[in-house]
C-alpha positions in Angstrom: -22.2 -12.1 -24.8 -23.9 -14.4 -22.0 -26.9 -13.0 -20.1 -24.6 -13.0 -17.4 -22.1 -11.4 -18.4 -24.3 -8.8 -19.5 -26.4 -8.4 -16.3 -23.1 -7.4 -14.5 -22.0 -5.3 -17.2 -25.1 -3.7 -16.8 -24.8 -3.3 -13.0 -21.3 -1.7 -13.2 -22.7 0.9 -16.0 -25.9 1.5 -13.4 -23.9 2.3 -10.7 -20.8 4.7 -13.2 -23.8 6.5 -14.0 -24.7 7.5 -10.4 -21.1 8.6 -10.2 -19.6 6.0 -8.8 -15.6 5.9 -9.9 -13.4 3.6 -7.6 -14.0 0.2 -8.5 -12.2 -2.8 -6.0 -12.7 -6.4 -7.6 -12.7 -8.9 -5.2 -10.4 -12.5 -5.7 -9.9 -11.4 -9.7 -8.0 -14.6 -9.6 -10.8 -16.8 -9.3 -12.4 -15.5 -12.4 -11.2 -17.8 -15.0 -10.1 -15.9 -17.8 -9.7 -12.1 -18.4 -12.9 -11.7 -20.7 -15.1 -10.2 -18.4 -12.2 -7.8 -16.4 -12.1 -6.5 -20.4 -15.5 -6.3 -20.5 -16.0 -4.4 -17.4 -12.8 -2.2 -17.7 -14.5 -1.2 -21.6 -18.1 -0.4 -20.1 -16.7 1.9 -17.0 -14.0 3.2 -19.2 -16.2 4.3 -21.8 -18.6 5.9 -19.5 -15.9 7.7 -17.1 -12.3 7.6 -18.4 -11.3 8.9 -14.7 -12.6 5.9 -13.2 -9.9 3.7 -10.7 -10.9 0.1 -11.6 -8.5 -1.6 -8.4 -7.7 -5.9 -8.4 -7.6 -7.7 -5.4 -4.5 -9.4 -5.8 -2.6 -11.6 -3.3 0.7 -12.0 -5.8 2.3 -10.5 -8.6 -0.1 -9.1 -10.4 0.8 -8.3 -14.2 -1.6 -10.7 -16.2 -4.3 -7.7 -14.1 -2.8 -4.8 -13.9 -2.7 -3.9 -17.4 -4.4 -1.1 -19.4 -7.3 -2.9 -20.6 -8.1 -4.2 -17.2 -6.9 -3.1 -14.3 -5.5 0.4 -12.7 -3.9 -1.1 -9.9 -4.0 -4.3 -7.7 -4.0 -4.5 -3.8 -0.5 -4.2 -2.9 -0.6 -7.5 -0.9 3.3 -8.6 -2.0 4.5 -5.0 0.0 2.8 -5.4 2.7 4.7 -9.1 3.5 7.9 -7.2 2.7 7.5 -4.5 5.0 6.0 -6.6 8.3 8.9 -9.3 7.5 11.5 -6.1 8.0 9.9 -3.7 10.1 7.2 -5.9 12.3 8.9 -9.4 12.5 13.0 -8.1 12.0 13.1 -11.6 10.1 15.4 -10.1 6.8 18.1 -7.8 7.1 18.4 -4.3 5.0 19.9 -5.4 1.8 17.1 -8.0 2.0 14.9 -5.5 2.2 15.9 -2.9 -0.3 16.4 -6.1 -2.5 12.6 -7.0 -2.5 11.4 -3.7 -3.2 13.7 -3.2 -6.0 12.4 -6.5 -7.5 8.8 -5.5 -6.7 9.5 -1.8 -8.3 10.3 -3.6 -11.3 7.3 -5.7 -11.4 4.4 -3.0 -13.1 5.0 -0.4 -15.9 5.8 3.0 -13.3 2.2 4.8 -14.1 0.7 0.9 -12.7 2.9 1.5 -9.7 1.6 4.7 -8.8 -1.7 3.7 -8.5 -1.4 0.5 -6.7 -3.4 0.0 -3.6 -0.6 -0.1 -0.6 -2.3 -2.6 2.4 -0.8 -3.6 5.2 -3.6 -4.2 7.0 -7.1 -5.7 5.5 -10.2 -7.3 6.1 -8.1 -10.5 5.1 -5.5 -9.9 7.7 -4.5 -10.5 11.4 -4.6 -6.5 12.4 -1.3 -4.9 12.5 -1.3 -4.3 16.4 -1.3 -7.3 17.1 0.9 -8.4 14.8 3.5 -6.1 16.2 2.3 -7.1 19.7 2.0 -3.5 20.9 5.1 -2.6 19.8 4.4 1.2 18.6 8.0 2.3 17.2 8.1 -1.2 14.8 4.0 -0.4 13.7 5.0 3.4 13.1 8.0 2.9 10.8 5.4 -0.1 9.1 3.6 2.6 8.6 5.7 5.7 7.8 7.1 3.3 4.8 3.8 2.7 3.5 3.1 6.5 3.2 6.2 7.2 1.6 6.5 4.1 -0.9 5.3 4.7 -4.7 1.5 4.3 -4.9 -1.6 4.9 -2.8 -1.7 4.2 0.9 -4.9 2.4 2.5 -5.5 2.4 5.8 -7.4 0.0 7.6 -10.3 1.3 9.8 -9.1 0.7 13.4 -5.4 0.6 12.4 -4.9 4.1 13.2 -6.0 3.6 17.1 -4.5 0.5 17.6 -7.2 -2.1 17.2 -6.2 -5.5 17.9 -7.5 -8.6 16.0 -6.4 -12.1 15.2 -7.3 -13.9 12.0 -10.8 -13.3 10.5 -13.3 -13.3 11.7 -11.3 -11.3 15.0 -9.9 -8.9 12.4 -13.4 -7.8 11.4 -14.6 -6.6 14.9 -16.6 -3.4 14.6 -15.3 -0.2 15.2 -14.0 1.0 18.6 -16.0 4.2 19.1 -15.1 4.5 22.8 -12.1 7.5 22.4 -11.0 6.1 25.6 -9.5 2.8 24.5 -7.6 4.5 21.2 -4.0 4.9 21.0 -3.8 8.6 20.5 -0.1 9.3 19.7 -0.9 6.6 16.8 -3.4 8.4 15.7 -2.0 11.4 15.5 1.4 9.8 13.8 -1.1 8.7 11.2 -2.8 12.1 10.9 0.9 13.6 10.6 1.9 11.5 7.7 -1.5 12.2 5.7 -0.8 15.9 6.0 3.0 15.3 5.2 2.1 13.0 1.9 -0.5 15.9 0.8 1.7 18.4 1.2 4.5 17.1 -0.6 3.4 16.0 -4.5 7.0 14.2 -4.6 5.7 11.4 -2.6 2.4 10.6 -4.9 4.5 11.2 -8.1 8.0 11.5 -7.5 10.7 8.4 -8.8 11.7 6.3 -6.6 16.1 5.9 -5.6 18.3 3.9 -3.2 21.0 6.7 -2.5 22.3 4.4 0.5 22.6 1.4 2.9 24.1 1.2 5.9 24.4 -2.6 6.9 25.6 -2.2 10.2 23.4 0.1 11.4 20.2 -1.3 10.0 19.5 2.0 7.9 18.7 2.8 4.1 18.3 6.4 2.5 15.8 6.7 -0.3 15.3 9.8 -2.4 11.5 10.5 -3.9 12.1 13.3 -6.8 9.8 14.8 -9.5 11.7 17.5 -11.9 11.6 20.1 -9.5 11.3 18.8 -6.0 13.0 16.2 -4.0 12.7 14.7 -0.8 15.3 12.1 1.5 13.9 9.3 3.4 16.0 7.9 6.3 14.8 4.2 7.7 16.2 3.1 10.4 15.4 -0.1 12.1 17.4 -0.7 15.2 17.8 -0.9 18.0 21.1 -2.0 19.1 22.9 1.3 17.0 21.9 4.4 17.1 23.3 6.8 14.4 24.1 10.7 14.1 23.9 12.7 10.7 28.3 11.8 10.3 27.2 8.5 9.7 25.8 9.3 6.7 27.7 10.2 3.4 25.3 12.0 0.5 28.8 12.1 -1.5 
């Protein structure tokens, strides 16, 4: 083992100690190799089995996220799914459902639970401005986010609307002034925290495509664990609006 390698080892079993046990890896990537992810995964591991060891990831992510190394990965390959359907309308449904089938099947299930689900980051043009202002389009963004299988992020500012461009803008401090916050945001926000708490089939429940409707821009999901269940409509247009006899659960 290099003196470097063991300085950070050292560093990461410092801090485990103190009681540190969420762990984000920056650009995992750039690290040539997987020897020292093993390394560090061993040394936390061994000192907290509980600990969430989490890879910044911009792709797929399965040489990473892997007992071993990883828990999860930033959930970077979602988040350009869900602003190409719900914030830029540039794919249609069945596109949609298609990629987040594809992406469902891309980590064992327990990896997919605990993937960190960003669609807005410190290495992103903020979602308000990506949706220029358009609240319905940034709420459904969001509403997916908190129902899809793995852990929602949120990025600070998000929540009120913050606007930012590429970094550096993105990175602006806080807006502490309660004046200039989008409140029914915020509160949307606070809604679907409460509803993911409250309902354990949307941190642990399976994941199901019950149905698409082309025409009308919509797609039923169903969230189940053995003993609860919960339906998710998305709807994403504008043009037709739909009533339950649309809708066949047959």
């Amino acid at each position: 083992m290099t003196y470097l390698l063991r300085y950070f080892l050292d560093v990461a079993a410092y801090w485990t100690n103190q009681g540190i046990d969420g762990w984000r890896l920056d650009a995992v990537a750039d690290v040539r190799g997987h020897q020292f992810w093993k390394a560090l995964w061993q040394k936390v591991k061994n000192i907290n089995p509980s600990s969430y060891l989490v890879a910044e990831i911009w792709g797929p992510g399965r040489s990473w996220v892997r007992d071993g190394q990883f828990d999860g990965g930033t959930n970077y390959v979602l988040r350009q799914i869900v602003l190409d359907y719900f914030i830029h309308g540039s794919i249609s449904i069945r596109q949609f459902v298609s990629r987040v089938s594809k992406l469902l099947r891309m980590y064992p299930w327990e990896k997919t639970l605990k993937m960190t689900n960003v669609i807005g980051s410190h290495a992103t043009e903020r979602l308000y401005t990506l949706a220029r202002g358009n609240d319905l389009r940034l709420k459904l963004a969001m509403l997916f986010q908190f129902v899809f299988p793995g852990i929602p992020a949120v990025y600070y500012g998000d929540e009120i609307g913050m606007r930012g461009g590429k970094d550096p803008d993105n990175r602006r401090g806080m807006e502490w002034n309660q004046r200039n916050w989008n409140h029914e945001l915020r509160n949307f926000t606070k809604q679907l925290i409460a509803i993911r708490k409250s309902l354990p089939m949307l941190r642990e429940g399976d994941w199901t495509v019950v149905q698409i409707l082309s025409d009308h821009q919509c797609c039923v999901f169903v969230r189940k664990t053995q003993r609860t269940f919960v339906f998710i409509l998305i709807h994403n247009n504008d043009d037709h609006p739909m009533g339950g006899e649309d809708l066949s659960m047959a």
